[in-house]
Phi, psi and omega in degrees: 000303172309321182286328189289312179297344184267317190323311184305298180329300204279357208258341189259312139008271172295335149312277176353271195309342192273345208260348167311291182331145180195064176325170189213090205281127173286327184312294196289344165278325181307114175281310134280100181312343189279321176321140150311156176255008169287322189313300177295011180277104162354152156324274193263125184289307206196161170198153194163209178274155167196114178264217203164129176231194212175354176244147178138131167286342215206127177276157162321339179245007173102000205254158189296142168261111152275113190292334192247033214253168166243111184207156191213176205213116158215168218295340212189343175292123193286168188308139153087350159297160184244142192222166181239111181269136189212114175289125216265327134008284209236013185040038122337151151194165179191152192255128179243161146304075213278144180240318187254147166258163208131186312028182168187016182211114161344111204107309215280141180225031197190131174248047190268182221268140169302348171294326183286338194267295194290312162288012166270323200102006200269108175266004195192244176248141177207160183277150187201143168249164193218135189275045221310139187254165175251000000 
């Protein structure tokens, strides 16, 4: 009874959260190639799920993964942005780095490092909002 119930919470949730969502065609933003590329994002970038993950020899851009480093995997965003993540709960934040791509599960705009988790506070899945920094 108790496992159908957490399914359900996490499954309306994720309705929830989906109606949240707001790609952002990266392309039409940029203005200057040259520009950083957090600088060409709006304030609030995304807002959705954000899990953790804590396994992996090798990040997506090559560089060894530190489970306890604060950094995140996210789908389309380039190696080296910077996001400001805000736990939309508990109003935490904190700034990561993206290193890895992912999600890789549906719903989901956000992959962070278990180290980013835990100072963020996110113990499972949780809503975030993403932040563009200048």
């Amino acid at each position: 009874m108790a496992t159908r119930l957490l399914f359900f919470m996490n499954f309306v949730l994720l309705l929830w959260t989906s109606s949240l969502q707001a790609e952002v065609r990266l392309s039409s933003l940029r203005s200057d190639p040259g520009e950083s590329p957090a600088a060409c994002y709006p304030s609030v970038f995304q807002q959705g799920l954000a899990s953790w993950y804590e396994t992996g020899k090798q990040t997506a851009n090559g560089e060894p993964f530190k489970p306890d480093s604060l950094t995140a995997a996210h789908r389309s965003l380039p190696f080296g942005t910077r996001l400001k993540v805000v736990h939309s709960r508990s109003g935490r934040s904190i700034v990561v780095r993206i290193n890895d791509r992912g999600p890789f599960i549906r719903g989901r705009v956000l992959d962070l490092s278990r180290g980013a988790a835990r100072a963020l506070g996110v113990r499972g899945v949780a809503v975030v909002t993403l932040l563009g920094i200048e």
